[in-house]
Phi, psi and omega in degrees: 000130156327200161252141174265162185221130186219171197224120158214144196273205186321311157326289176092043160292087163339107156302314199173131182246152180241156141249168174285332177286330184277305208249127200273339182220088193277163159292149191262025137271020167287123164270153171255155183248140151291152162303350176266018195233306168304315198278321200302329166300271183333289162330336198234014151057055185067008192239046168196142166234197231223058188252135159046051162076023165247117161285145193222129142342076196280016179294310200235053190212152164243141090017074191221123157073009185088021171197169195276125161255169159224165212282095174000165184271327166294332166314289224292291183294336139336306202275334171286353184277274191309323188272335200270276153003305168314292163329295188295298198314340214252313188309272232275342161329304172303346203259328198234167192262126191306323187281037166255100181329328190265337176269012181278305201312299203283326185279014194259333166252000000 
C-alpha cells in the first residue's frame, strides 16, 4: 500500500482519499494521512472529521458559526429522540404492505 491522501473541505469533512500506487493525479490540496487515520475516517462514516492532525468525533457536535459545538444534553437527547422516530418509522413502513390505506393515514400523523 502506498501513502494515503485526503481532500477535506472547511469543515474537515473528507471530500476524497487517494493512494500514490492506486491514483497517478492526487489534487495538490490533498494531504497525507496515515492509515491509521484513513481506516478510522472510513469506520465513522461521516461521524468524524479531520481537525489539526486529529480525528475527531462529530457524533455529538453541530456545525455552528464556522465551528464545531457541541450539542447541549437536551440538543443531544432531541436529536436522539428524532433518529429513534425515524427508525420506527421506517421499521413499521417495512411491516404493511405501502397501499395499505389505514397505515398511509397513521404514519401521515
Amino acid at each position: 500500500m502506498g501513502q494515503k491522501y485526503a481532500v477535506f473541505d472547511e469543515k474537515g469533512l473528507p471530500m476524497g482519499f487517494y493512494d500514490s500506487e492506486i491514483n497517478t493525479n492526487i489534487p495538490e490540496e490533498a494531504i497525507p494521512i496515515t492509515l491509521e487515520v484513513w481506516k478510522e475516517l472510513l469506520d465513522k462514516d461521516g461521524e468524524a472529521v479531520f481537525i489539526d492532525n486529529t480525528v475527531v468525533d462529530i457524533s455529538d457536535k453541530v456545525w455552528e458559526n464556522g465551528q464545531w459545538r457541541t450539542l447541549s444534553y437536551t440538543e443531544q437527547l432531541q436529536r436522539a429522540k428524532q433518529q429513534t422516530m425515524e427508525f420506527l418509522d421506517q421499521y413499521a413502513r417495512g411491516l404493511f404492505i405501502p397501499t395499505d390505506y389505514i397505515f398511509i393515514k397513521i404514519t401521515e400523523t
